[in-house]
N, CA, C and O atoms as a DFTB+ gen file, in Angstrom:
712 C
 N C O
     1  1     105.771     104.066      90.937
     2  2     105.184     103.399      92.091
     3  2     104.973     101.913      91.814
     4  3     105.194     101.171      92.771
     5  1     104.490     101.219      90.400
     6  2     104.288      99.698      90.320
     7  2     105.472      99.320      90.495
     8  3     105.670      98.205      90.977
     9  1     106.777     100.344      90.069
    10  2     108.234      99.770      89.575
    11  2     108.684      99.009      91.452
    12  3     109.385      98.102      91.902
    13  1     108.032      99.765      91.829
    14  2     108.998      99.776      93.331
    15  2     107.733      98.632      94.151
    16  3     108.092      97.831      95.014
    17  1     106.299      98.752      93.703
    18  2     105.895      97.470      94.260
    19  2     106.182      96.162      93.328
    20  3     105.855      95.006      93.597
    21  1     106.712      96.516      92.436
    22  2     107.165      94.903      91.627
    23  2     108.172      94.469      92.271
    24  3     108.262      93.254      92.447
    25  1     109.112      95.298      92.750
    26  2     110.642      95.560      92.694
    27  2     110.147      94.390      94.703
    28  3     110.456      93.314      95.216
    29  1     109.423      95.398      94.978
    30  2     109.181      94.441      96.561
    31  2     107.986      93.321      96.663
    32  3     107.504      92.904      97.717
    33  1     107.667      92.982      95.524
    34  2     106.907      91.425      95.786
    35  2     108.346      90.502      95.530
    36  3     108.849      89.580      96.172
    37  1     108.815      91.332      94.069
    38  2     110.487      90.124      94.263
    39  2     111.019      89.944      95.195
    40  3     111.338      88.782      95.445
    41  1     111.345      90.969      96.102
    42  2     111.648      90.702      97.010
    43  2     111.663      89.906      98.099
    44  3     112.528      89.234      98.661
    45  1     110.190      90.189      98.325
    46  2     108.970      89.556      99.460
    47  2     109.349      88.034      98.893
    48  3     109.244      87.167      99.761
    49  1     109.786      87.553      97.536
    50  2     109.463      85.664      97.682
    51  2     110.724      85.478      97.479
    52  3     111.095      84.310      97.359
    53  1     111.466      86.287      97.409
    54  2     113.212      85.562      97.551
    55  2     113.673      85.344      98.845
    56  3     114.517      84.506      99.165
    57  1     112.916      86.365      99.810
    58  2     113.022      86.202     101.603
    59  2     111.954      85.694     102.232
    60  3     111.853      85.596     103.455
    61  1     111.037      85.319     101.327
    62  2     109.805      84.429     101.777
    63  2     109.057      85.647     102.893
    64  3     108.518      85.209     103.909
    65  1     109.062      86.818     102.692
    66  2     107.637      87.794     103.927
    67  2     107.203      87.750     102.964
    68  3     107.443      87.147     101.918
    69  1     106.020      88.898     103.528
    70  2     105.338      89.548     102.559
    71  2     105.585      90.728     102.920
    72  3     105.957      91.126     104.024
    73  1     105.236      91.678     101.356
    74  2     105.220      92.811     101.234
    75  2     104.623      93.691     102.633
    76  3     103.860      93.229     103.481
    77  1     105.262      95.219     102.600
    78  2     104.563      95.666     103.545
    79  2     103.381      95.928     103.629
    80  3     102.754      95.761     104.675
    81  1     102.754      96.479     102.322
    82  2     101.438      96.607     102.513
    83  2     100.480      95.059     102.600
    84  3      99.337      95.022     103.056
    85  1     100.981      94.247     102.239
    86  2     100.315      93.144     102.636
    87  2     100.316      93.080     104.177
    88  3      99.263      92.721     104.703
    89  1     101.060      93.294     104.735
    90  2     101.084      92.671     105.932
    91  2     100.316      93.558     106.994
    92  3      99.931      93.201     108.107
    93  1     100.127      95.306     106.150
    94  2      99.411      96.181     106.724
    95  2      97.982      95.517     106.735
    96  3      97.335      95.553     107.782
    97  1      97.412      94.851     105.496
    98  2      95.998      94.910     105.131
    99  2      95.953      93.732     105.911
   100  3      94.760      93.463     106.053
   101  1      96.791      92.736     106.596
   102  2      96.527      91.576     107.507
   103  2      96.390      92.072     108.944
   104  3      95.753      91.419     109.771
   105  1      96.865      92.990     109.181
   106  2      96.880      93.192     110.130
   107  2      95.412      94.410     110.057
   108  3      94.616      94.297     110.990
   109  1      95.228      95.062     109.417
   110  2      93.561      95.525     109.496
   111  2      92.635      94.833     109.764
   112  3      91.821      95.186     110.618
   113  1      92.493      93.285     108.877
   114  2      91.258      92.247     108.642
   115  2      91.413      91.647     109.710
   116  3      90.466      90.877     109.870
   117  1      92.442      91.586     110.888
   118  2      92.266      91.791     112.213
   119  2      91.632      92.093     113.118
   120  3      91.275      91.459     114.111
   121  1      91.457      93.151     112.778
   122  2      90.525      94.022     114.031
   123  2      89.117      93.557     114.270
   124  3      88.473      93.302     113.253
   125  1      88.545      93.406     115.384
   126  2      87.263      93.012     115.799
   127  2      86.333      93.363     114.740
   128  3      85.769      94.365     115.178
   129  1      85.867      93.109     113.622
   130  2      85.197      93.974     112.713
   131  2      83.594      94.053     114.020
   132  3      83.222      95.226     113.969
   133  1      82.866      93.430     114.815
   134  2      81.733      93.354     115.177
   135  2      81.686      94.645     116.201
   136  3      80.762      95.423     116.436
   137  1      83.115      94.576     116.755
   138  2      83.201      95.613     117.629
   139  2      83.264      97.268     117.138
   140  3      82.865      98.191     117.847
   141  1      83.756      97.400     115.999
   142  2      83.851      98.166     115.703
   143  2      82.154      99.268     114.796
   144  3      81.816     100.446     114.677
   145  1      81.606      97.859     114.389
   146  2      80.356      98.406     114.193
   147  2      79.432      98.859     115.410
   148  3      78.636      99.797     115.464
   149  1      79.803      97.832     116.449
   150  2      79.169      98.151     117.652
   151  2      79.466      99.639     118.101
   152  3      78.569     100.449     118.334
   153  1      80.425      99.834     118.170
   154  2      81.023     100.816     118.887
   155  2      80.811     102.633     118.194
   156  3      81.003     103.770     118.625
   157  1      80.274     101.950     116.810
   158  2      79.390     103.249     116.158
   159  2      78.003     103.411     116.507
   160  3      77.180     104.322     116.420
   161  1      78.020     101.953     117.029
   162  2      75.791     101.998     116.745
   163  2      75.670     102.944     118.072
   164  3      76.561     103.275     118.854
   165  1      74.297     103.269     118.072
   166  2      73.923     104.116     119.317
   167  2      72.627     102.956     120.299
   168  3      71.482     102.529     120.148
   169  1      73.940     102.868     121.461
   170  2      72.872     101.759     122.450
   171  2      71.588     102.442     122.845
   172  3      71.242     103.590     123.122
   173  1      71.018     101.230     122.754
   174  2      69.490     101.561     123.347
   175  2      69.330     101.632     125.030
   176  3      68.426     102.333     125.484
   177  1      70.247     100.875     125.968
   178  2      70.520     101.115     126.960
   179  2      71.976     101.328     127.566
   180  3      73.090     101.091     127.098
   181  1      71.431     102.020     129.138
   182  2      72.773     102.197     129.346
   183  2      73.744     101.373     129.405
   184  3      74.890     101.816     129.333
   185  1      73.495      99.896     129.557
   186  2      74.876      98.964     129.635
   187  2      75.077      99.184     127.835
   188  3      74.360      99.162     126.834
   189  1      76.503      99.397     128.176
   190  2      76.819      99.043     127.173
   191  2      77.312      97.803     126.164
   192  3      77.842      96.885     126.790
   193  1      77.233      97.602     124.662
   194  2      78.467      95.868     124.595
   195  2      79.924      95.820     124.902
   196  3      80.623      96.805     124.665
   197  1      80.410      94.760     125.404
   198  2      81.189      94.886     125.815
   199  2      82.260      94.336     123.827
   200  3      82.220      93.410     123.017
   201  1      82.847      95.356     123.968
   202  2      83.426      95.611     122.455
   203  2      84.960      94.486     122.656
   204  3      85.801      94.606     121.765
   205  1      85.230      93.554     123.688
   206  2      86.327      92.783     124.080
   207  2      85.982      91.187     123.984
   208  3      86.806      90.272     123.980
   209  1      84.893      91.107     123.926
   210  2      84.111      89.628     123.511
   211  2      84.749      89.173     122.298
   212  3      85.008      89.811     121.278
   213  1      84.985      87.805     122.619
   214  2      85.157      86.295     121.475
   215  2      83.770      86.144     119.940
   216  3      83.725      86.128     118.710
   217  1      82.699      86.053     121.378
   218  2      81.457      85.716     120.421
   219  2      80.387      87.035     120.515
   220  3      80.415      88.027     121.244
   221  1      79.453      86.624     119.483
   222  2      78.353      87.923     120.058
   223  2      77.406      87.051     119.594
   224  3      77.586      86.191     118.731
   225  1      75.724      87.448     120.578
   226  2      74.555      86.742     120.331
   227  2      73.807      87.333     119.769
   228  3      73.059      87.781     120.638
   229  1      73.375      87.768     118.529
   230  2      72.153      88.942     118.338
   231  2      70.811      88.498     118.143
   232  3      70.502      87.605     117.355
   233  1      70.006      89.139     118.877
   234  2      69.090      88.231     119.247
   235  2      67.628      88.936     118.964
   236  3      67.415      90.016     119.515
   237  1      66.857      88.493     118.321
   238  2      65.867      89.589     117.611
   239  2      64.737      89.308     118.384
   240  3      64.777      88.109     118.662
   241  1      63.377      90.042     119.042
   242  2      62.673      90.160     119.883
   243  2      61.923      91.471     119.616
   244  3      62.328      92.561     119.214
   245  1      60.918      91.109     119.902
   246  2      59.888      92.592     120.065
   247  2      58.555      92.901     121.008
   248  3      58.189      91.729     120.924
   249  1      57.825      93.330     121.595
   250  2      57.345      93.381     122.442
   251  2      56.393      92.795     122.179
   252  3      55.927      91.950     122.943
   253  1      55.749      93.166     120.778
   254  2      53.879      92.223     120.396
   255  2      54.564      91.112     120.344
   256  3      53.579      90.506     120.767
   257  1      55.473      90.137     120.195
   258  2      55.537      88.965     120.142
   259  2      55.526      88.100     121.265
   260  3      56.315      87.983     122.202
   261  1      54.001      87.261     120.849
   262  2      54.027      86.548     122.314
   263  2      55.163      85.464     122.583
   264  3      55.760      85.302     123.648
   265  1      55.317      84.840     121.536
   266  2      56.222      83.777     122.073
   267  2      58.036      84.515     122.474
   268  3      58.566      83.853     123.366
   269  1      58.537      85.172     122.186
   270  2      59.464      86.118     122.632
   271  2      58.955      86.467     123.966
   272  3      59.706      86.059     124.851
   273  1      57.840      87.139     124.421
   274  2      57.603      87.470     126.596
   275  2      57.672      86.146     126.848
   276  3      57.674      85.975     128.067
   277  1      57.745      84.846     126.078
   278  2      57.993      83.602     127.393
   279  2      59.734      83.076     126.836
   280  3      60.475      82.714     127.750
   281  1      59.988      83.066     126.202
   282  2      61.124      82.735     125.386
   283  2      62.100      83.293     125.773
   284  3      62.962      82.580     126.285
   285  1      62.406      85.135     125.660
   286  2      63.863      85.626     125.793
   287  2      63.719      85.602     127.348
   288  3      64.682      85.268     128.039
   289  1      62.417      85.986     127.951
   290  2      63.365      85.993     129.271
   291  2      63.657      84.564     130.078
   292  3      64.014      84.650     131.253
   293  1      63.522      83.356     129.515
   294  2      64.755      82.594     129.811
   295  2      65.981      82.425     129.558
   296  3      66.830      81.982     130.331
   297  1      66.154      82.851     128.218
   298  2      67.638      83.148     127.884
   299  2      68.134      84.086     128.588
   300  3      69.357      84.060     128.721
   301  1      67.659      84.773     129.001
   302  2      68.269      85.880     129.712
   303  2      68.793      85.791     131.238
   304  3      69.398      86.611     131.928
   305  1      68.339      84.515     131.497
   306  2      68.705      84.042     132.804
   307  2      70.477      83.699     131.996
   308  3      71.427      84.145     132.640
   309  1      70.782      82.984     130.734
   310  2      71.997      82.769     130.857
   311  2      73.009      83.694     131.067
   312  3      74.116      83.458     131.550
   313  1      72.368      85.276     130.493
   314  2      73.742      86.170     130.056
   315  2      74.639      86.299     131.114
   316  3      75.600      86.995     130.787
   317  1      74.680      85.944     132.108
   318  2      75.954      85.370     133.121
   319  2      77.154      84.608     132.332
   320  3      78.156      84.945     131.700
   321  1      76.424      83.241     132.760
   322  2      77.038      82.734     132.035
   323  2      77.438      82.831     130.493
   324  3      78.611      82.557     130.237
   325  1      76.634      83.176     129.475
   326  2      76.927      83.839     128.090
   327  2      78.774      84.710     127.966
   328  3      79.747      84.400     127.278
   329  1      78.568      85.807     128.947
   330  2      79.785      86.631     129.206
   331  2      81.030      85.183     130.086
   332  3      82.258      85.151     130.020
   333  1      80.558      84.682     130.454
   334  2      81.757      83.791     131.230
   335  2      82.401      83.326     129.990
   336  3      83.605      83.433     129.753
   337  1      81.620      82.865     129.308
   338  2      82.061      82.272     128.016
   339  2      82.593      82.849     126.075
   340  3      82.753      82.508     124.903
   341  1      82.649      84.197     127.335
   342  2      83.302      85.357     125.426
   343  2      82.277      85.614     124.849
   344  3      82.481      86.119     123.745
   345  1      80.978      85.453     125.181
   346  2      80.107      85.932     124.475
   347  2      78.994      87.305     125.478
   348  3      78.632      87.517     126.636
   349  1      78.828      87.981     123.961
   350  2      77.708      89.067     124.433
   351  2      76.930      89.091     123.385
   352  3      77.015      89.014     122.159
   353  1      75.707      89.288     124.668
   354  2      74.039      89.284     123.648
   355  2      73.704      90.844     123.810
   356  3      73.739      91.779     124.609
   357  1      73.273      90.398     122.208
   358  2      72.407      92.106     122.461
   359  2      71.262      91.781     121.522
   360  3      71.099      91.277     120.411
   361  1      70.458      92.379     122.627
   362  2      69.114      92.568     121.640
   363  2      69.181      93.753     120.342
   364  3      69.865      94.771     120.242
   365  1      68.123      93.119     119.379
   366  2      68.129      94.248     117.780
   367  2      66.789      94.153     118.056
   368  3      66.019      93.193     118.023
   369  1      66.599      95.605     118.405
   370  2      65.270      95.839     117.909
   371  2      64.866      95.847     116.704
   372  3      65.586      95.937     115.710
   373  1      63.444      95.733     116.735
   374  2      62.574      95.088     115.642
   375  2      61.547      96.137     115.603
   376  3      60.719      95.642     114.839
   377  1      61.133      97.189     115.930
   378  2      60.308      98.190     116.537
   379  2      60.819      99.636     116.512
   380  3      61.997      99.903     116.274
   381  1      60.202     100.239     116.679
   382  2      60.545     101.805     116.811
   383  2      61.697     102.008     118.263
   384  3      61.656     101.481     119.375
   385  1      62.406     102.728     117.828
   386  2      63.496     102.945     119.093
   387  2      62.834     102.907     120.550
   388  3      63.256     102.155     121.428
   389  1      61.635     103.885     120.750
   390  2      61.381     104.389     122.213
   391  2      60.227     102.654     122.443
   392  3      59.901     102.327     123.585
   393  1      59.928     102.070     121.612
   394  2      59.067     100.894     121.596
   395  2      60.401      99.455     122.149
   396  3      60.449      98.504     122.929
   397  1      60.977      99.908     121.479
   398  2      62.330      98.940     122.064
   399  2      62.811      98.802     123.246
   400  3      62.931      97.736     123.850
   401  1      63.212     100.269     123.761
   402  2      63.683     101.340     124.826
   403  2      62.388     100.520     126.221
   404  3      62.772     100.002     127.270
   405  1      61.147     100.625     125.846
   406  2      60.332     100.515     126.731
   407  2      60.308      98.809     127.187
   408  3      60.495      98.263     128.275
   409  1      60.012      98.308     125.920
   410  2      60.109      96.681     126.251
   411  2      61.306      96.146     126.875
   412  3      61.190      95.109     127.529
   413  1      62.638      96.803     126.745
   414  2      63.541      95.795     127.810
   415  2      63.632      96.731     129.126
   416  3      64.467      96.371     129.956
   417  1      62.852      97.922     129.427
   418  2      63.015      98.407     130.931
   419  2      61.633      97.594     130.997
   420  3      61.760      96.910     132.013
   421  1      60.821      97.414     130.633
   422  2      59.660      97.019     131.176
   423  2      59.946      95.516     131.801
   424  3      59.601      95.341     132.969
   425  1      60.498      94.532     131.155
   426  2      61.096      93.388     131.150
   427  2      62.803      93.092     131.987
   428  3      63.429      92.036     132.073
   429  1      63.165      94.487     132.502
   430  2      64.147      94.544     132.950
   431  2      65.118      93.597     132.627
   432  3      65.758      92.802     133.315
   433  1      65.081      93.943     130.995
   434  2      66.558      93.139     130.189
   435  2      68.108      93.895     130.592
   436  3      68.379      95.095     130.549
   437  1      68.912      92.847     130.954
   438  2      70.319      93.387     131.856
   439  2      71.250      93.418     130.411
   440  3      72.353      93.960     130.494
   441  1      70.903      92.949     129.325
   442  2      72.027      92.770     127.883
   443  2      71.377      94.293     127.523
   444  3      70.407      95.016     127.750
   445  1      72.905      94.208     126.644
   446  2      72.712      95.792     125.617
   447  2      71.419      95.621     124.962
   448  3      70.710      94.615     124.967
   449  1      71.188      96.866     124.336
   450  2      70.482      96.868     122.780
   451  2      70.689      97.859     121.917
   452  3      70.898      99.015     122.283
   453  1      70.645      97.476     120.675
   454  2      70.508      98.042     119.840
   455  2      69.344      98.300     118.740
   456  3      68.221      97.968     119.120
   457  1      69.413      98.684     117.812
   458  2      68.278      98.930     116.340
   459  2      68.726      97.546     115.752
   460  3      69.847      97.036     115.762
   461  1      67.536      97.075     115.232
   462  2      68.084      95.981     114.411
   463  2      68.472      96.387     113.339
   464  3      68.869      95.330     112.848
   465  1      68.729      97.453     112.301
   466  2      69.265      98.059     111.408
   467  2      70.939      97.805     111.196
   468  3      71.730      97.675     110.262
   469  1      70.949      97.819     112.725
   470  2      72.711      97.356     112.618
   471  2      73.157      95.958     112.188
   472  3      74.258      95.782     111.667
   473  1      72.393      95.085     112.385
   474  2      72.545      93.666     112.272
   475  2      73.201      93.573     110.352
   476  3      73.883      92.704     109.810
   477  1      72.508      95.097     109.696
   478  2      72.973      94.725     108.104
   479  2      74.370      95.039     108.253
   480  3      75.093      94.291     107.594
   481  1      74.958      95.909     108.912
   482  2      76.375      95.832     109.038
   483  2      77.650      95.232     109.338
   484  3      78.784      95.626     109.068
   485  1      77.093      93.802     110.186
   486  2      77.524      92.880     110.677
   487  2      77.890      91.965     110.120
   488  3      77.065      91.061     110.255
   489  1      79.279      91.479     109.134
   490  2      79.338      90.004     108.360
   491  2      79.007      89.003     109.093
   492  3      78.862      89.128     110.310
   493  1      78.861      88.016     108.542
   494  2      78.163      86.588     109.570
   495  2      76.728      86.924     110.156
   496  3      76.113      85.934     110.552
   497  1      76.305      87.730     110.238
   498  2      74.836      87.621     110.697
   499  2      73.981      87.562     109.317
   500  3      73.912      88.355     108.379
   501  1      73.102      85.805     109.661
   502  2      72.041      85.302     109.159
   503  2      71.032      84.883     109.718
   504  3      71.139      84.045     110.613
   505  1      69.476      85.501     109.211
   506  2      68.405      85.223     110.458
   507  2      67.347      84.306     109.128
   508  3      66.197      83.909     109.317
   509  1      67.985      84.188     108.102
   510  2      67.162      83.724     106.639
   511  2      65.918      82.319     107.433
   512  3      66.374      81.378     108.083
   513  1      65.248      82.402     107.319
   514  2      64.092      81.087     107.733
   515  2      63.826      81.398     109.091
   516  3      63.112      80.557     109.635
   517  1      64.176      82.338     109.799
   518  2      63.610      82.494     111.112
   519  2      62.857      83.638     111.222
   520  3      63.065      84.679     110.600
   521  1      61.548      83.338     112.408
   522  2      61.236      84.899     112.698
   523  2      61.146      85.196     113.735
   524  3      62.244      84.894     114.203
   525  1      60.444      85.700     114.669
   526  2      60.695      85.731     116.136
   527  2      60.200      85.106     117.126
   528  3      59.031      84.722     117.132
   529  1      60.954      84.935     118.016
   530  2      62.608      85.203     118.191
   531  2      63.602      84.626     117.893
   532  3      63.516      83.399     117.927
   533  1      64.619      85.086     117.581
   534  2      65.445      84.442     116.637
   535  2      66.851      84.555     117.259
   536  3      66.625      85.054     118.361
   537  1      68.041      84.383     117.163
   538  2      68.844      84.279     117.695
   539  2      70.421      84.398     116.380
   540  3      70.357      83.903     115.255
   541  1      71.039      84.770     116.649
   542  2      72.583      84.439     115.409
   543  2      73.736      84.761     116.122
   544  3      73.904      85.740     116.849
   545  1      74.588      83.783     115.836
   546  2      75.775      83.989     117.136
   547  2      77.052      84.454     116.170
   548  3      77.127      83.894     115.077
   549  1      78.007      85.397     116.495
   550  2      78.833      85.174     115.265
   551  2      80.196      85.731     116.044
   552  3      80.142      86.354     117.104
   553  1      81.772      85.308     115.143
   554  2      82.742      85.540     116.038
   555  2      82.493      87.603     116.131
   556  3      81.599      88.376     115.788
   557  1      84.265      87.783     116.985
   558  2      84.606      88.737     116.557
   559  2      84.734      89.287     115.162
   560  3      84.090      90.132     114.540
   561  1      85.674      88.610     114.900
   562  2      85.377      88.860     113.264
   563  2      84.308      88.739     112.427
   564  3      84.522      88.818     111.217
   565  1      83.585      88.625     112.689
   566  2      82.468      88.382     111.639
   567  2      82.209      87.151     111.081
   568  3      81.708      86.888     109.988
   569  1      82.648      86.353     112.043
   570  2      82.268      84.930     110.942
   571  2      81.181      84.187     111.778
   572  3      81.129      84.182     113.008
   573  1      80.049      83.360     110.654
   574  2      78.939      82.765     110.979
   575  2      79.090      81.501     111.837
   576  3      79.347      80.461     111.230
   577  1      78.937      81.450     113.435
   578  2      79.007      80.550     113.921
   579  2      77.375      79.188     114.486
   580  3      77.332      77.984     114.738
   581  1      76.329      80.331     114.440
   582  2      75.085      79.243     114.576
   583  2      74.067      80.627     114.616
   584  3      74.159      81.747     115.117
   585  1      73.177      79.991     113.902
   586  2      72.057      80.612     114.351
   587  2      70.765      79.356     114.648
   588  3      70.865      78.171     114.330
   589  1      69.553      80.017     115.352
   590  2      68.258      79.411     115.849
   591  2      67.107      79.877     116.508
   592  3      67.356      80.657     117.427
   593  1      66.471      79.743     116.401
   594  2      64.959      80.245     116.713
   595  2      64.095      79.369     117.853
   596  3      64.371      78.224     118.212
   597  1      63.069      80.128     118.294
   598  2      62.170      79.773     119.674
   599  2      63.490      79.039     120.873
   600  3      64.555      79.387     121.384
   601  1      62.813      78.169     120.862
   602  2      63.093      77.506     122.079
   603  2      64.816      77.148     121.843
   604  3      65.570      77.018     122.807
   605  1      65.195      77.040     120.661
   606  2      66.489      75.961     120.421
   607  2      67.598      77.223     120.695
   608  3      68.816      77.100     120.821
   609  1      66.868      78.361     120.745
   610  2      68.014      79.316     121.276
   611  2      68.743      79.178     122.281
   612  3      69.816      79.772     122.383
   613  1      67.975      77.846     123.776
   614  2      68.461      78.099     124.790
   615  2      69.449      76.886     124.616
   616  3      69.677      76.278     125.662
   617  1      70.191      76.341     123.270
   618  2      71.130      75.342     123.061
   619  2      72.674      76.065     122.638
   620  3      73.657      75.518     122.139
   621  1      72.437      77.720     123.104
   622  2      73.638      78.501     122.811
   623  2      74.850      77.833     123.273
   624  3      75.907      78.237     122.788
   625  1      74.887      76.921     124.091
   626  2      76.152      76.463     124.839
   627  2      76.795      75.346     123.778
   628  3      77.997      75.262     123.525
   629  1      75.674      74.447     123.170
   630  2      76.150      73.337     122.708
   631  2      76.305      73.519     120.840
   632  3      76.743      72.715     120.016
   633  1      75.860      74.625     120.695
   634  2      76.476      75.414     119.380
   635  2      77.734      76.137     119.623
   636  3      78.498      76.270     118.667
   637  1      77.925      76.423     120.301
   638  2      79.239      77.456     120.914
   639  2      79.920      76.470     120.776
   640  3      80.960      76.860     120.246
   641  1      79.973      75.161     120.972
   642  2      80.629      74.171     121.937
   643  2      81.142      73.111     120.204
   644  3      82.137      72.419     119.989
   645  1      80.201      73.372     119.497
   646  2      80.116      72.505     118.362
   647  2      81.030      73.528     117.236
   648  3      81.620      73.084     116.251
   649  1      80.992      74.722     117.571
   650  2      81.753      75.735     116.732
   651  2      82.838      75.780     116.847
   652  3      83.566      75.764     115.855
   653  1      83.441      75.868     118.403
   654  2      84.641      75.684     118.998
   655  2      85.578      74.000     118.535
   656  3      86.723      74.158     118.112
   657  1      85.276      73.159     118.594
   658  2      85.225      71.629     118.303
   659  2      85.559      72.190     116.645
   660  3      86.696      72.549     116.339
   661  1      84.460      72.204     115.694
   662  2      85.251      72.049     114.498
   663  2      86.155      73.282     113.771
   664  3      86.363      73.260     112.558
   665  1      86.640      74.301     114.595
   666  2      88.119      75.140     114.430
   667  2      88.995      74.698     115.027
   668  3      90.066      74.737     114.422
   669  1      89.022      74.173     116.225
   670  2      90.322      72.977     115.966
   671  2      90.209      71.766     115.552
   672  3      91.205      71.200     116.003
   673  1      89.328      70.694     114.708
   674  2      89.625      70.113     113.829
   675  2      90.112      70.660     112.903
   676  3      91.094      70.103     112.413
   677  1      89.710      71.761     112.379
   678  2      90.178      72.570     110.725
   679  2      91.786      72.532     111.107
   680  3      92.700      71.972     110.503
   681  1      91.829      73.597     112.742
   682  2      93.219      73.619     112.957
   683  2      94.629      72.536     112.785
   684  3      95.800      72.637     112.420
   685  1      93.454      71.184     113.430
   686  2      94.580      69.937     113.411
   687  2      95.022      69.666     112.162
   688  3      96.193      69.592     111.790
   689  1      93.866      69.498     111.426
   690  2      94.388      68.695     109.840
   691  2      95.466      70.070     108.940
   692  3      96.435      69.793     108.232
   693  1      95.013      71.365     109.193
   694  2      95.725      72.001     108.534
   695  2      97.312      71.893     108.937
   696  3      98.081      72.149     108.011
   697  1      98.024      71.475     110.458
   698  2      99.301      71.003     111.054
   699  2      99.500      70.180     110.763
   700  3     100.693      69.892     110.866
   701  1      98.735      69.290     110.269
   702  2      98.730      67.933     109.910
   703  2      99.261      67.318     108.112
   704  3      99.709      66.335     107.523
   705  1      98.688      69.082     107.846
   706  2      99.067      68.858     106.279
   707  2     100.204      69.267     105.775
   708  3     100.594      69.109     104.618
   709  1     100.933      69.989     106.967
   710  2     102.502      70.988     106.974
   711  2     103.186      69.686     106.962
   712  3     104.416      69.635     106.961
């Protein structure tokens, strides 16, 4: 078996591909990794996430927290717009499931939720120096695009906007270096 993967990396750089199993394991590290955790977790409400999103917002909140009852539900006026823009928020609870369950029917939150337990499964999610409410935005894939707390959460547009901006700088200079 090494004989025949030696035999096809030679290969792979005399025709310049890559091997097949390389190109299998590229094409795995592909897949939505956020969606796919999502799509195991068990929602706290009936909307579900939408597992086809660019970005995701996870957004930590709990019911004793006062500054969270004046805080998320202004953000929550965006999730319109949020989804216009590839992104979905979901709340992580911070609380006992049916304590979670109660605070966004009580508050008639229209975004998913989940346990915040899931958030450890998630690459790119960092909440380090924040506490609630807190906010972490990250791609499909798992990569760390902004996080922020209280009030600066409602600057999701111009972090989105600042994330977007320097992947195509990375993009230009890397065409630039061909």
């Amino acid at each position: 078996m090494n004989y025949l993967r030696a035999l096809a990396v030679s290969l792979s750089f005399l025709f310049m591909t890559q091997p097949v199993w390389a190109a299998e394991e590229a094409v795995a590290s592909e897949r939505p990794v956020v969606a796919e955790v999502l799509s195991n977790a068990s929602c706290l409400t009936k909307k579900k996430p939408n597992l086809k999103a660019k970005y995701y917002m996870f957004l930590r909140s709990a019911s004793w927290c006062v500054p969270c009852q004046f805080i998320v539900p202004k953000l929550l006026k965006d999730y319109g717009k949020m989804r216009t823009a590839q992104m979905e928020l979901i709340l992580l609870g911070q609380e006992d499931e049916a304590a979670v369950k109660a605070y966004m029917k009580e508050h008639k939150y229209k975004c998913p939720g989940v346990m915040g337990s899931v958030a450890s499964d998630i690459p790119g999610i960092d909440f380090s120096g924040f506490g609630l409410p807190s906010a972490c935005i990250v791609t499909a894939d798992g990569q760390f695009v902004a996080k922020s707390g209280g009030i600066h959460m409602y600057e999701w547009k111009k972090q989105l906007k600042e994330y977007q901006m320097s992947q195509l700088r990375k993009k230009s200079e890397s065409q630039q270096e061909e």
